[in-house]
C-alpha positions, 0 to 999 in steps of 0.5 A: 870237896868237889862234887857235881850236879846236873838237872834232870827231867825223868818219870813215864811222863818225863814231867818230873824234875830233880837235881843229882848230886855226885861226888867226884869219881875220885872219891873213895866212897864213890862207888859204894853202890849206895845212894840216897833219895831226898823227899819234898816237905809238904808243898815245899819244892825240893830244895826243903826248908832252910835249903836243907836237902840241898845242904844234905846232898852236898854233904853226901857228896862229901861223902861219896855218896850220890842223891837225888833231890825231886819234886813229886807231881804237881809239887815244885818244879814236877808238873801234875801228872796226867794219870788218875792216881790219887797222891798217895798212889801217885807219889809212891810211883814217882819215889819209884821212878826216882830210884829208877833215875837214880840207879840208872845214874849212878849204879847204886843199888841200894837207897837211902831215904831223908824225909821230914814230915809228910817226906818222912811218911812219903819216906815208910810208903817207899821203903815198904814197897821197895826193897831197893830201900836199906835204910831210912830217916825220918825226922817228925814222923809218926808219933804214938805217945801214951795219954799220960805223954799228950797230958804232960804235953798240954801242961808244959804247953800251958804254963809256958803259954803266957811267956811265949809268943809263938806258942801264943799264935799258934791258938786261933781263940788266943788270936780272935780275942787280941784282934777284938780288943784292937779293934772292938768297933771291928762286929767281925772281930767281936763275933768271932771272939764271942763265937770262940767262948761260947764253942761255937767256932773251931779250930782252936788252935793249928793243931787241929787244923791238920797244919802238923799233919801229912793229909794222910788217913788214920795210920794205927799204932798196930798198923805202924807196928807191923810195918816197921817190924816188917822193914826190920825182918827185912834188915832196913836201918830205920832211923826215928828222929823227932825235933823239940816242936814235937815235944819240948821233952822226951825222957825215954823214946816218949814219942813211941811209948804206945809202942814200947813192947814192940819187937822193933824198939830195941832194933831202930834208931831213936833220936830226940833233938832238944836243940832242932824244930821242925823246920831245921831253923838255926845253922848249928841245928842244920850242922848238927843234924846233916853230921849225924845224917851223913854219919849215919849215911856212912857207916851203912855203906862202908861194911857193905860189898856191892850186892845185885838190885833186890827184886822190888815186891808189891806195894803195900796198901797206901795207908801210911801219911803223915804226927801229930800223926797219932798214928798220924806225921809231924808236920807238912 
């Protein structure tokens, strides 16, 4: 189906950049009232990994539904601002000049959000200080497994170690040592590797480097806890995904077991994708995702009527970031 776009320059200081995406006025679902903002992964600029918020904007469109795909400040396209924030407070302004933008636009009123990762944790610090916000995505956000789920984890990781190449590079000791016995006239290469089995170098693998992680502070599970009980008192759609980089398994909503007694575990949705990693590699993992994206986009707006802009509250204390996000986001 037709849809249309247009680039955009908006914000106070007019420096950052987005796309909108618009079904034709046509569409039916057109003026559903809804739209949706899609969030930068990390540094990657706005078109996400795989082009994947392009992908989704497209099919939002599809589905009468309007987007807007944005580079926060000093991301992408989006030059710096010339504020004093620090980037948590920074891109929580940007989020908000974007709904702006896109309320201006569009008039919705309400918002969707799509994040993956540090977008996902980008996507919790909106919805809390927002409540133009009804509903979120976040796939590879925070996760809080029991010790029992990080043992399993490290096992699975172990035995599948000397079959997988990937998983292989991801240990700098696994590496140090291949790059010694290729040159083992290379003094470097023999320090670090020797550094490495006596513990005197670190990190050991890219999970300590914080490359799984959102550049966020500690976010505790009673913390996570009471926001998300927060945005369902406050009846927004909170849709947990997680990808099979996360964790090859899940058998019962693993990811949050820490959290199981929570009142908001039997109000969210939960998802783990056996079949999708983090970055939404193959096509059929982006056709599978995007469907139930849209799906779940869909069935949000079609029983809603059109409703006043809520009065945003204050934002809340800038904690939330991005999992290994033990309280802390999957990845960047």
């Amino acid at each position: 189906m037709a849809n249309r776009e247009s680039a955009l320059t908006f914000g106070p200081e007019g420096t950052l950049i987005g796309v909108l995406t618009e079904p034709e006025t046509t569409h039916p679902g057109a003026a559903s009232g809804i739209a949706c903002l899609l969030l930068n992964v990390g540094i990657n600029h706005r078109v996400g990994p795989r082009r994947i918020n392009v992908k989704a904007a497209r099919r939002l469109a599809d589905a009468g539904i309007a987007s807007l795909r944005f580079d926060l400040s000093g991301v992408g396209d989006s030059r710096a601002s010339g504020g004093s924030e620090d980037f948590r407070a920074q891109a929580l302004a940007d989020m908000r000049a974007a709904l702006d933008q896109l309320q201006s636009a569009t008039g919705a009123t309400r918002f969707l959000l799509f994040g993956i990762c540090s977008g996902a944790a980008n996507a919790l610090i909106l919805a809390l200080g927002d409540t133009r916000v009804i509903g979120l995505v976040m796939l590879d956000g925070y996760i809080f497994p029991s010790k029992g789920v990080r043992i399993e984890r490290k096992l699975r990781r172990w035995a599948a170690f000397p079959f997988n190449p990937a998983l292989r590079s991801n240990y700098a000791g696994w590496m140090d040592w291949v790059a010694w016995a290729r040159a083992p006239g290379d003094a470097q290469a023999r320090s670090k590797a020797l550094g490495r089995l006596l513990g005197r170098s670190s990190p050991t693998s890219t999970e300590d480097t914080g490359l799984y992680q959102a550049n966020a502070p500690e976010y505790a599970a009673p913390e996570f806890a009471r926001d998300i009980n927060a945005l369902v008192a406050r009846n927004v759609d909170v849709y947990m995904m997680y990808s099979v980089t996360i964790n090859t398994v899940d058998h019962d909503r693993d990811l949050m077991r820490e959290l199981r007694g929570e009142p908001f575990m039997s109000k969210v949705r939960y998802k783990f994708w056996p079949e999708v990693d983090h970055t939404v590699t193959s096509l059929a993992a982006q056709r599978d995702l995007l469907d139930e994206v849209c799906s779940w986009a869909q069935a949000i707006a079609r029983p809603q009527a059109a409703a006043p802009a809520p009065v945003r509250r204050e934002a809340p204390p800038l904690h939330a970031g991005g999992a290994e996000m033990a309280g802390t986001s999957a990845a960047r």
